[in-house]
C-alpha positions in Angstrom: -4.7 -27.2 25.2 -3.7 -30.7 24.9 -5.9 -33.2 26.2 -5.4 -34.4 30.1 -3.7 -37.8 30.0 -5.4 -40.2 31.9 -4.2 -41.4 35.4 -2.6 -44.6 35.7 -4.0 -47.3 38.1 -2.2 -47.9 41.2 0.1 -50.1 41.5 1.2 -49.1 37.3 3.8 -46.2 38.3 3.7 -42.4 37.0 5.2 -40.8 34.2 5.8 -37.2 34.8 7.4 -34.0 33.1 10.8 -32.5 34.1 11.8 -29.3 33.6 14.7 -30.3 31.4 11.8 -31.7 28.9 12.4 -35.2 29.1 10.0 -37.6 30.8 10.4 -39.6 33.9 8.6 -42.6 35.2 8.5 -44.1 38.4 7.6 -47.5 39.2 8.0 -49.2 42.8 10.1 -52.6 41.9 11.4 -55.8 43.6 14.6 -55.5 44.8 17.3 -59.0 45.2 16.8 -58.9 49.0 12.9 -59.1 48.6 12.2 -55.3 49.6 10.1 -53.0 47.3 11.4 -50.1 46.4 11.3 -46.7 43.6 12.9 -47.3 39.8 12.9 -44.6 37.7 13.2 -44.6 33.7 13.8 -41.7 31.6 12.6 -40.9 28.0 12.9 -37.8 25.5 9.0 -38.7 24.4 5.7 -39.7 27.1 6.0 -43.0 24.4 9.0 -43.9 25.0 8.8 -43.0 28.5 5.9 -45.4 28.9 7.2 -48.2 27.0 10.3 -48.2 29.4 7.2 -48.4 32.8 5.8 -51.2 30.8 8.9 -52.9 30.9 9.9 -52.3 34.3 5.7 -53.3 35.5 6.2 -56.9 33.2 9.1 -57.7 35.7 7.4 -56.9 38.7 4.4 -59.5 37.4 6.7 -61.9 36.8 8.8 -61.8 40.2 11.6 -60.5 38.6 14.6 -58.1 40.7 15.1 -54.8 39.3 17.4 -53.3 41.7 17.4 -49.6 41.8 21.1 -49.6 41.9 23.2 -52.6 40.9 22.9 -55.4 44.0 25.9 -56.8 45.8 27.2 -60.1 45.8 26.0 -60.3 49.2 23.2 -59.2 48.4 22.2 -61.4 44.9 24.4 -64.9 45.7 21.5 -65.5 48.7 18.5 -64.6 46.6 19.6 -67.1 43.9 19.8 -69.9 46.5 16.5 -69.1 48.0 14.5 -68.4 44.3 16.6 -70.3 41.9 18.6 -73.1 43.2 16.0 -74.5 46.3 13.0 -75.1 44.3 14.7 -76.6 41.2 17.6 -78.5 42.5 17.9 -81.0 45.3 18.3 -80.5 48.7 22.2 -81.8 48.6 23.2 -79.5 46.1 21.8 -76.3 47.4 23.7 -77.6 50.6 27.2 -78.1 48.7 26.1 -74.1 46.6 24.9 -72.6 50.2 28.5 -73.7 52.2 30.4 -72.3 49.1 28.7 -68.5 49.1 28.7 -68.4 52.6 32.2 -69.7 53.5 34.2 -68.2 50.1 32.2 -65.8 48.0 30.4 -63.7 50.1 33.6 -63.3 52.6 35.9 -62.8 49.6 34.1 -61.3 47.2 30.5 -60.3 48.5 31.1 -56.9 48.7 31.6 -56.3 44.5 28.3 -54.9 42.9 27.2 -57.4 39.9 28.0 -55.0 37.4 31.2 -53.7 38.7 32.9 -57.2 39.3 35.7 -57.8 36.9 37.8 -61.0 35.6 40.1 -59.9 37.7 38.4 -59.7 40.6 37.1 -63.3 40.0 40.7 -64.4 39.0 41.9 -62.8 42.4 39.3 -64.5 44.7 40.1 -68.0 43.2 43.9 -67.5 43.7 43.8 -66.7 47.3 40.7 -69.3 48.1 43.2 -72.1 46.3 46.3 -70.9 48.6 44.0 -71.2 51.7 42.0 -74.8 50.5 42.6 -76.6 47.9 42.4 -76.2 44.1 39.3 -78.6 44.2 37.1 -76.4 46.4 38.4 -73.3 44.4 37.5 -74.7 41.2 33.9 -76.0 43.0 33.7 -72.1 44.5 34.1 -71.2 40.3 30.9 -73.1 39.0 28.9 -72.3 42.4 30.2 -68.4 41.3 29.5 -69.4 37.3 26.1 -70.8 37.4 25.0 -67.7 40.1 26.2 -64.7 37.2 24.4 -66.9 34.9 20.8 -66.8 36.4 21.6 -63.1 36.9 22.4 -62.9 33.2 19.0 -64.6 32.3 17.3 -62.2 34.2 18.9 -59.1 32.9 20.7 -58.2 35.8 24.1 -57.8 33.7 25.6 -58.2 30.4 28.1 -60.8 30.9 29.2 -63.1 33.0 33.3 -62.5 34.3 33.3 -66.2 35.8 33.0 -67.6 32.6 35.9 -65.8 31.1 38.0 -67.4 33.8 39.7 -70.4 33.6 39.0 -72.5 36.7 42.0 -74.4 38.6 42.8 -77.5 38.0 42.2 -79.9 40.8 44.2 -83.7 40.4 42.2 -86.1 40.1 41.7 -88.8 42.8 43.9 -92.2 42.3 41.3 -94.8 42.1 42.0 -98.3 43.5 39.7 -100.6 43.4 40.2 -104.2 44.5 41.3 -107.2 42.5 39.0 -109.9 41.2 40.7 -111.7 44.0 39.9 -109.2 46.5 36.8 -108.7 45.4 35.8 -112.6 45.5 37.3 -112.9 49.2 35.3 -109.9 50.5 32.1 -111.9 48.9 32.7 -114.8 50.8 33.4 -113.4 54.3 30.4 -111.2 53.5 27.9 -114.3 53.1 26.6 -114.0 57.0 26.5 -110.7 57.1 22.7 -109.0 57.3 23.7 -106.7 54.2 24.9 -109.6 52.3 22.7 -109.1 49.5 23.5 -105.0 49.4 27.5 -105.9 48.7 26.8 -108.4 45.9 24.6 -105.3 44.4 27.3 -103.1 45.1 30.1 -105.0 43.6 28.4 -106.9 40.9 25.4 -103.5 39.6 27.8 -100.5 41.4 24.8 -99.3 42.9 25.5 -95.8 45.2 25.1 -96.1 48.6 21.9 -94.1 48.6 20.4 -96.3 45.7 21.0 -99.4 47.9 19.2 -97.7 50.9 16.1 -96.4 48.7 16.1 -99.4 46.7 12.0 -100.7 47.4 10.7 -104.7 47.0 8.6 -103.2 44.2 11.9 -102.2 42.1 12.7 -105.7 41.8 11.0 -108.0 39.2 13.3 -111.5 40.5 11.0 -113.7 38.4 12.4 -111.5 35.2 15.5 -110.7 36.8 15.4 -106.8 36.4 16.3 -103.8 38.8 14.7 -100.5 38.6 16.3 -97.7 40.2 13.9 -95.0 41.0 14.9 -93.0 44.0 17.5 -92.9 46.1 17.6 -92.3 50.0 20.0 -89.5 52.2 20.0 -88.0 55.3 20.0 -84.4 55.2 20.1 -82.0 58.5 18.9 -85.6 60.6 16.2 -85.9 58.2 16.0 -89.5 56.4 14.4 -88.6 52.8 13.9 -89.8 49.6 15.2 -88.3 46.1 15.5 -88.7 42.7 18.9 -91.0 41.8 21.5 -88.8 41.1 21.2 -86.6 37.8 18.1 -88.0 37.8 18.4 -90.6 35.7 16.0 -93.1 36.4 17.3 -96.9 35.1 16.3 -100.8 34.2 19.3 -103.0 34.9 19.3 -106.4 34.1 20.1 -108.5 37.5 23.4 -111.0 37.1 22.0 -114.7 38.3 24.4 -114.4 41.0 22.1 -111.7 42.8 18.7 -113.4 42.7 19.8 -115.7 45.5 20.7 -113.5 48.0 18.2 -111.6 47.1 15.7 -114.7 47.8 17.1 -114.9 50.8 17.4 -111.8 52.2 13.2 -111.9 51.7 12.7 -114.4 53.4 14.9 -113.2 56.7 13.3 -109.7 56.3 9.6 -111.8 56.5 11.0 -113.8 59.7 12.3 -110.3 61.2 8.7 -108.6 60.7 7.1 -111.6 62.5 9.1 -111.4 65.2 9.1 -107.3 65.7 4.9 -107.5 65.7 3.1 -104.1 65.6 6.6 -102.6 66.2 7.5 -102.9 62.7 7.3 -99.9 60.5 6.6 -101.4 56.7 7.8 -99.2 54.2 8.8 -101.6 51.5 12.4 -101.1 51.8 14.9 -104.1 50.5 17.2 -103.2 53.4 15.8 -102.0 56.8 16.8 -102.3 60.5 15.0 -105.0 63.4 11.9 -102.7 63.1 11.3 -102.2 59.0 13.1 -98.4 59.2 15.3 -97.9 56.2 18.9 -98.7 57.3 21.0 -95.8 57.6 23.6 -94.8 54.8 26.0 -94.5 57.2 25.9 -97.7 58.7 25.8 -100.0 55.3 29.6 -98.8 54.8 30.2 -98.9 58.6 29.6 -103.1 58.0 31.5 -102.6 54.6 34.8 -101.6 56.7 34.1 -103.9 59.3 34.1 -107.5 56.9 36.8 -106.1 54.4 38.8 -105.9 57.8 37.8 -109.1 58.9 39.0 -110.7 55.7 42.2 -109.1 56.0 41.2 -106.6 52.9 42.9 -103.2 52.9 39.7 -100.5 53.4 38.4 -98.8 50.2 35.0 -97.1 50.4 31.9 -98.2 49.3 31.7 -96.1 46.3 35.4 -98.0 45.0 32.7 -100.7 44.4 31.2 -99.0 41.4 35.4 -98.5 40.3 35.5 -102.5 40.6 32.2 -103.1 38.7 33.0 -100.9 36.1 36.9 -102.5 36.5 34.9 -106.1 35.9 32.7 -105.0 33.0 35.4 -103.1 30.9 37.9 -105.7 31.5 35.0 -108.8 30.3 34.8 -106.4 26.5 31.5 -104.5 28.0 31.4 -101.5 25.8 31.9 -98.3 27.6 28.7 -97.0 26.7 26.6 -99.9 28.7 29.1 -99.8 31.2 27.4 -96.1 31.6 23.9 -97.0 31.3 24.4 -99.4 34.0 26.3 -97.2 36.3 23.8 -94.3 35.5 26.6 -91.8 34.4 25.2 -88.5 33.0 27.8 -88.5 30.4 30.3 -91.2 28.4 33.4 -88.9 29.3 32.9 -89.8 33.2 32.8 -93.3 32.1 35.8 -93.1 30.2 37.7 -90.7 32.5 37.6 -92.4 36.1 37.9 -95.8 34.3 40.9 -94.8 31.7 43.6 -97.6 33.7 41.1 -100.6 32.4 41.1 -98.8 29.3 45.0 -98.5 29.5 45.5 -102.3 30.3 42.9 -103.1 26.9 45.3 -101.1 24.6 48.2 -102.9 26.3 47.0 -106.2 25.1 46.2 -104.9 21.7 49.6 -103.6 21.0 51.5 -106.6 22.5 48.4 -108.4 20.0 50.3 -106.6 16.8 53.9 -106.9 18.4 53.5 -110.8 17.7 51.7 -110.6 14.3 54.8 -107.5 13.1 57.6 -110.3 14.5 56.2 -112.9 12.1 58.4 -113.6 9.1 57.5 -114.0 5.7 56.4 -117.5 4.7 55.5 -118.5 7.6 52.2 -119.6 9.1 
């Protein structure tokens, strides 16, 4: 009589004998939704039957889903917001990922199982989500879609992922328009008595975001050396005021122009009258740019004043973020090279640099080709 196997602990599942002669084990799992439930594993030997429960009891360690039947959309797109995107992204993109499953893909598509959904399916859903919105949200909807099969790839859920198979829509691209030099130099001067004053000329001259301005600290300014650190930037979230990492997270020294250290000066020494004046009602936070009471201005109202002195000037509107266009419009027309033109403007990659800037780039090549027209019309001899 063989010897009497010993009994697993609890917690380790069982491996039993059916009366086909195979072996089954059992092993209680964590399911996409968070519940607990029974997976069984099958193998012609006990061996190979237990190596399949050691697999199944090193995912439940390490947190990960085994669903005992392959999960729904519905079911695994809100599990990989909650576990995968909130604790690793920032709060503004699981916002943008969270509107997209719960307005388009769950609706549309939620009720496919992850192993079951085909290109097809995918290729259907973006179709009818670009007839009803636009192709820019469909082709948003497609890497929200992409980079969900992906984490369920990575954790063994499926085999592939369909979304990536699929070629997303292709959204136009938005006509940029910055202003002129001239424009840009008018706005400047019927800026100069405005409080923000000193946030424009950083705007226009560093194409600092909006949130960057609001973040931006005293202590990320060295004036004496003339150098701007951007470490954080500042949003408003669900009527919460926070502060986060810059966007792609990429940190950056900037040189200040000269033009900036004045304002800057000045702006210091307004914000230390202002403090004197509010008493024990100010609220010091080290912010550059803060309201009566040393609170961090809100991103909403620095381009409320932005609107308000372009149309005082007589300046047709352009938002606040068509200030980074113009700097980088300034730079590439002055011979800046497009990859410190990227540094400065924290890009994540040269190609956005190049791509939203290509009609500077346009009006360079026109000059060096109407540079060779004159030396090719030259005739022979002549100096």
């Amino acid at each position: 009589m063989p010897p009497q196997r010993k009994r697993n602990p609890n917690g380790a599942g069982t491996i039993t004998k059916r009366k086909d002669g195979r072996f089954q084990a059992a092993v209680y799992v964590l399911q996409p939704d968070g519940t607990r439930a029974r997976k069984f594993a099958y193998g012609k030997t006990w061996a190979e039957c237990d190596a399949k429960r050691r697999d199944l009891l090193a995912k439940v360690d390490q947190g990960v889903p085994v669903p005992t039947r392959s999960a729904k959309l519905s079911e695994w797109l809100p599990y990989w917001l909650d576990n995968v995107v909130k604790p690793r992204r920032k709060l503004s993109t699981y916002d943008k990922y969270e509107a997209h499953v719960r307005l388009y893909l769950v609706p549309m598509i939620g009720g496919k199982r992850l192993e079951s959904l085909g290109v097809a399916d995918v290729r259907r859903c973006l179709v009818q989500l670009e007839k009803k919105t636009t192709a820019a949200t469909a082709k948003e909807a497609h890497r929200v879609l992409r980079t969900a099969l992906t984490a369920a790839c990575r954790e063994e859920l499926i085999t592939r992922n369909v979304a990536s198979l699929v070629e997303p829509p292709r959204a136009k691209s938005r006509e940029l328009s910055p202003w002129s030099l001239d424009e840009t130099l008018i706005f400047l001067a019927a800026a100069r008595k405005d409080p923000l004053y000193a946030a424009f000329v950083l705007a226009i001259t560093m194409g600092l975001r909006r949130g960057e301005l609001v973040g931006l600290r005293w202590t990320d300014l060295d004036l004496d050396r003339r150098v701007l650190y951007v470490r954080q930037q500042t949003q408003r979230r669900r009527g919460i005021l926070y502060d986060d990492d810059p966007k792609g997270r990429r940190r950056r020294a900037v040189p200040l122009p000269a033009m900036c250290i004045a304002p800057l000066r000045w702006h210091r020494m307004r914000q230390a009258e202002a403090k004197a004046r509010a008493g024990e009602a100010w609220q010091e936070g080290g912010h550059v740019f803060v309201t009566r009471t040393g609170r961090p201005v809100e991103p909403r109202n620095v381009y409320r004043s932005f609107t308000r002195v372009a149309e005082s000037a007589g300046l047709r509107v352009i938002r606040l973020h068509d200030a980074r266009h113009g700097c980088a419009t300034i730079l590439t027309a002055a011979g800046v090279a497009p990859r410190v033109v990227m540094e400065i403007l924290g890009h994540s990659q040269i190609s956005i640099t190049m791509d939203v800037y290509t009609h500077v780039v346009q009006d360079t090549q026109r000059e060096a080709i109407s540079h060779m027209d004159r030396l090719l019309k030259r005739r022979p001899g002549r100096e």
